[in-house]
N, C-alpha and C positions, 0 to 999 in steps of 0.2 A: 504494500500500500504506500503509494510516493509523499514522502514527508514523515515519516510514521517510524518513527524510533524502537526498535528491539533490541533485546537482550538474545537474539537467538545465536549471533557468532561467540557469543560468549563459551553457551551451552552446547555447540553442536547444532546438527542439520537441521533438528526435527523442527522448531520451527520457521525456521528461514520461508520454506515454500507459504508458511498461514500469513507471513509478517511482510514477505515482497514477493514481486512477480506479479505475472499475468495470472497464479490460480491452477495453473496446470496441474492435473492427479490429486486438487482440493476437494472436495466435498461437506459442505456443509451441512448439518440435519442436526435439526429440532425434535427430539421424538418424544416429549411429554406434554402433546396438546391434551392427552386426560390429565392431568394434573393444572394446568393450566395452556390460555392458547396463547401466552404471550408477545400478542400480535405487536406492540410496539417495540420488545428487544428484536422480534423477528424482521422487523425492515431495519432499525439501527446495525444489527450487529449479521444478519447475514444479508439482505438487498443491498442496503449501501454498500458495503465494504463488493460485492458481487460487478459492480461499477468499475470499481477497478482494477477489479480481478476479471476479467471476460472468461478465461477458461476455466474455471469455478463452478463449481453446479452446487445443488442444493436439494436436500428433501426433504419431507414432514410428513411421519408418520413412525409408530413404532418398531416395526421391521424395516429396512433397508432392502430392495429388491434386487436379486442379485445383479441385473443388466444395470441394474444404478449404478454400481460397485466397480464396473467394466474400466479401467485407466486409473485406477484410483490407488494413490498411497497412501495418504493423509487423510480423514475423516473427522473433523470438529465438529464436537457437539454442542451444542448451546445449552446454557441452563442446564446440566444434564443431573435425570432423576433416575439413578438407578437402583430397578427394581431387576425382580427376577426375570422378565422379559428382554430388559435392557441390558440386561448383563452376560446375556445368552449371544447378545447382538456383538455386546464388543469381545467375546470373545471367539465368536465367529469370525468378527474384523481381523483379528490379532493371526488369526489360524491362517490368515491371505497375508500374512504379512503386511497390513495395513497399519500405520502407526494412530494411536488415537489420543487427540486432544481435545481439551473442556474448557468451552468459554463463560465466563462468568460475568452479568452486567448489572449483577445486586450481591450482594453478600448472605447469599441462601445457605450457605457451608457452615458459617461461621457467625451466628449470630442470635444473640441471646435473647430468649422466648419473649421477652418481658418488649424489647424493640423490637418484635418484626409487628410489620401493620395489620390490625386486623385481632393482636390476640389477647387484647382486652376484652372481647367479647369470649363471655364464658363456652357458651355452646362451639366454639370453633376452635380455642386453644387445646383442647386435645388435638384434635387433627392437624393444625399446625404445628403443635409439638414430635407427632409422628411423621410429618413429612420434613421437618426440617432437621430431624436423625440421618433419617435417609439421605438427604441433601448431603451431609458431613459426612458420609460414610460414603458416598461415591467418588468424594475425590481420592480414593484411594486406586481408582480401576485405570487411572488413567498417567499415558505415557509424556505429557508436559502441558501449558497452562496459556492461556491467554485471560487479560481482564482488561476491563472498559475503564477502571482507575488503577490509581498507587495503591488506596486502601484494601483494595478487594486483592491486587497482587503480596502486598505483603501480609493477608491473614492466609494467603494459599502458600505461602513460601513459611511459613510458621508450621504449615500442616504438612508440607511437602519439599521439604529442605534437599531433597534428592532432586527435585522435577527442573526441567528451564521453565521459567514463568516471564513472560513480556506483557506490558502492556498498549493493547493497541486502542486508544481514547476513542469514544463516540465524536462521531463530526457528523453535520449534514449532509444532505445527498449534493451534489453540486447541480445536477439536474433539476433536481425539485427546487432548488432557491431560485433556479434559473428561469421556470414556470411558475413559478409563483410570480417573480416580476413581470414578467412579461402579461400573464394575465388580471393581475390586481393593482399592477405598479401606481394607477391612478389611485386606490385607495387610500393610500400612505398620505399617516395624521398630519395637520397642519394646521397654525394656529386661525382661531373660528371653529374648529371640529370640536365634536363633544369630547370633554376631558374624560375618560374613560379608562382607569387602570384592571389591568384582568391579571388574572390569575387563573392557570391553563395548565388543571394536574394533566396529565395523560394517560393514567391506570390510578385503578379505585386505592391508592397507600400513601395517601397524601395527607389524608386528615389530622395527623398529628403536625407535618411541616405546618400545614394553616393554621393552625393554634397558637405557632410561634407570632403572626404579626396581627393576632386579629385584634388586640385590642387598640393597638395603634393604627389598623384600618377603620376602628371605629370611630374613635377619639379623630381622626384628619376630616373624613366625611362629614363630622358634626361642625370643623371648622370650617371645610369648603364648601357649602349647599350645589357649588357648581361642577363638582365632582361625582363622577356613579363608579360601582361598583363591578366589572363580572366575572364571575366565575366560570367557566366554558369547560366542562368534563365532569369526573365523577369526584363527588367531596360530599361527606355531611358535616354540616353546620347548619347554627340557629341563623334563619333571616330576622327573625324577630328582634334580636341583639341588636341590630344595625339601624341607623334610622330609615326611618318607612319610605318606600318607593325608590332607595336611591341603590339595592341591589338588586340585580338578575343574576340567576343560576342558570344556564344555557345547558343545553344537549352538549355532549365530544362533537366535532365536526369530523368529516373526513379527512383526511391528511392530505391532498390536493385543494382543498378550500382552507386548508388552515394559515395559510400565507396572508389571505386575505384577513382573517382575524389579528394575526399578527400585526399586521402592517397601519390597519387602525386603530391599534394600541398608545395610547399615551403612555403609560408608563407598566412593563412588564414584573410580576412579582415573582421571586423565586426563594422563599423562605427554605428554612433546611430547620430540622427537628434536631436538639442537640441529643440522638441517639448513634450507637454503632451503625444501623441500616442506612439511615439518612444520611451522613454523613461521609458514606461511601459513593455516595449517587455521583453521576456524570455531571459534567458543567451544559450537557446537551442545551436545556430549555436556555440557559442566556446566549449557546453559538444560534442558535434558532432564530431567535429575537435579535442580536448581531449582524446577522445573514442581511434583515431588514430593515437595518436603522433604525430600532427600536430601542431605546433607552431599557434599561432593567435595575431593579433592584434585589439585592440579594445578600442570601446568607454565606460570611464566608466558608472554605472549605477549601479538603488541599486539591480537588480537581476543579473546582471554582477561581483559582488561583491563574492557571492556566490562558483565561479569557484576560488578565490586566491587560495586554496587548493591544486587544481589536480596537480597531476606531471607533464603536460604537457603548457611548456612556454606558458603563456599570458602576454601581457606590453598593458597595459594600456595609450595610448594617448587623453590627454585631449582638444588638439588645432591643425589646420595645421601645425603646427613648427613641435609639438612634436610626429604627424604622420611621419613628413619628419625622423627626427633625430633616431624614432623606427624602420625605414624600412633600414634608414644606419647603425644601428645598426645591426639589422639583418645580413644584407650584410657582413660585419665585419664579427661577428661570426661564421658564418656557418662552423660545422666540418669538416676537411678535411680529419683525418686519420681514419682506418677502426672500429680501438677499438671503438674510438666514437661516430661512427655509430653505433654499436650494440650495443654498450650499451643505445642510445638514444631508437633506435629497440625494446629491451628487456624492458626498463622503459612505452616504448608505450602500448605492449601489456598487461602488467601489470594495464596501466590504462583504458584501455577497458573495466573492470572490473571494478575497482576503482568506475572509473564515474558513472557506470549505475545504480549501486543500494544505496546499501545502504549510501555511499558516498554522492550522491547527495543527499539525504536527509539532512544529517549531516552538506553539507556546505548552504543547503538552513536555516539550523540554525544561520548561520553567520549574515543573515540579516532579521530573525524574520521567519521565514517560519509557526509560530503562529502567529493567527492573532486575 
């Protein structure tokens, strides 16, 4: 992947083919859509990276069918849940001399009952407790590592001090930034547009990150009457907390319309949960929001770190204060005259680019993107 730093010469061959080239005798497969379909690691972590990999294939389902297998050395699995099905798989893979690697774009291995999302709720945390055994006991079947951060590489190198482990960082597809402008480009906020900050979990494990700024989303809205609120994907929280009429809860949108949501963004939220899980997550939603000229606000963290770079406004707020004090900030600043507008315009599209490729390798340097 061009720009994209590994540790594979380190370790030997076995990942070199996941971490550069054209893809050649890669294969990627997802095979625990029963356990979950996790349809957005499956476009970040095996479509995008498939971009620039062209000789690359991919598959989704529990078994592997053997003409799928036909050229194939390498086999990366994504999220992998190994059960007695899936263990049957890799070591049929093993039996063809295929080497197998486990990609990781959350900290399902390694992470403590009490943080994963979701197992607050009594009725679920048994089953969360027995699937995230198995999660921890699978990385044992496997012959080296990839992860989408540092933190998720170094609780897999804690576990696997034998394995190569590299990290190859989430980045946007450079495609879809490119269609997005092309068909929303007119949407992009300008001052006159409703000031409208969102907040755009993309999987239902978000509701504790929103916790971290909602009291200072409330406390700003009561200051500004001229500010709304939305929410755009799956979250639970009180509307009722918030003053009346100035939040909407939206549907997820498609991810080809989601540019357009994007781009009419005044100001983008990216809280982070001071949990192990959270903490591990990707800087994706700010390179996204980046892509567009969208200003963001966020929680720092050490793959969060990585975006100082880009052209496009990130402030970093560490506490409720200093959410409040970045969003009045905001408010403040926002250009009024047209120059600088276009000029914010012309720096945007600019980083559409920037961000998507080689870029984001370069600033995933900033916080080790060797691992």
């Amino acid at each position: 992947m061009p720009g994209l730093r590994s540790d594979a010469d380190g370790h030997g061959p076995i990942l070199a083919p996941v971490c550069h080239g054209e893809g050649a005798g890669v294969l990627y497969w997802y095979g625990a859509s029963h356990i979950s379909l996790a349809e957005n690691s499956r476009r970040y972590r095996i479509a995008n990276r498939l971009e620039s990999m062209p000789w690359a294939r991919s598959y989704v389902g529990r078994v592997i069918p053997q003409e799928t297998l036909a050229g194939i050395h390498t086999v990366v699995s994504l999220r992998p849940y190994v059960d007695s099905l899936a263990l049957r798989q890799i070591q049929q893979l093993r039996s063809r001399d295929i080497r197998v690697v486990a990609d990781y774009d959350d900290l399902l291995f390694d992470c403590p009952l009490d943080d994963f999302p979701g197992a607050d709720h009594l009725f679920r945390r048994l089953q969360i407790g027995s699937r995230l055994q198995t999660y921890r006991e699978s990385v044992q079947h496997f012959d080296a590592f990839t992860a989408s951060t540092r933190p998720i590489a170094d609780a897999l190198r804690a576990m696997r001090p034998d394995a190569a482990i590299s990290v190859v960082p989430n980045q946007p597809s450079p495609s879809w930034v490119a269609r997005g402008w092309a068909r929303f480009g007119d949407r992009a906020w300008k001052p006159g547009d409703a000031r409208i900050i969102r907040y755009l979990p993309g999987s239902p494990s978000h509701d504790r990150d929103f916790a971290v700024i909602e009291e200072a989303l409330i406390a700003f809205l009561r200051q500004h009457p001229d500010v709304q609120l939305e929410v755009v994907g799956y979250l639970k929280f009180h509307q009722r907390d918030f003053p009346r009429g100035r939040v909407r809860h939206l549907p997820k949108v498609d991810y080809e319309r989601f540019p357009e949501v994007l781009l009419s963004t005044w100001i983008n939220l990216v809280p982070l949960a001071p949990t192990v899980y959270s903490q591990a997550r990707s800087a994706l939603k700010l390179l996204e929001a980046a892509a567009f000229g969208v200003p963001s606000i966020a929680t720092p963290s050490i793959d969060h770190a990585r975006t100082a770079q880009l052209p496009s406004p990130i402030r970093f707020a560490h506490s409720p204060s200093d959410w409040l004090e970045s969003l009045d900030e905001a408010h403040r600043a926002t250009p009024t005259d047209l120059a600088s507008v276009r000029h914010v315009r012309v720096a945007s599209e600019v980083s559409a680019t920037w961000s998507t490729a080689e870029s984001v390798g370069a600033a995933g340097g900033m916080v080790g993107a060797s691992s």
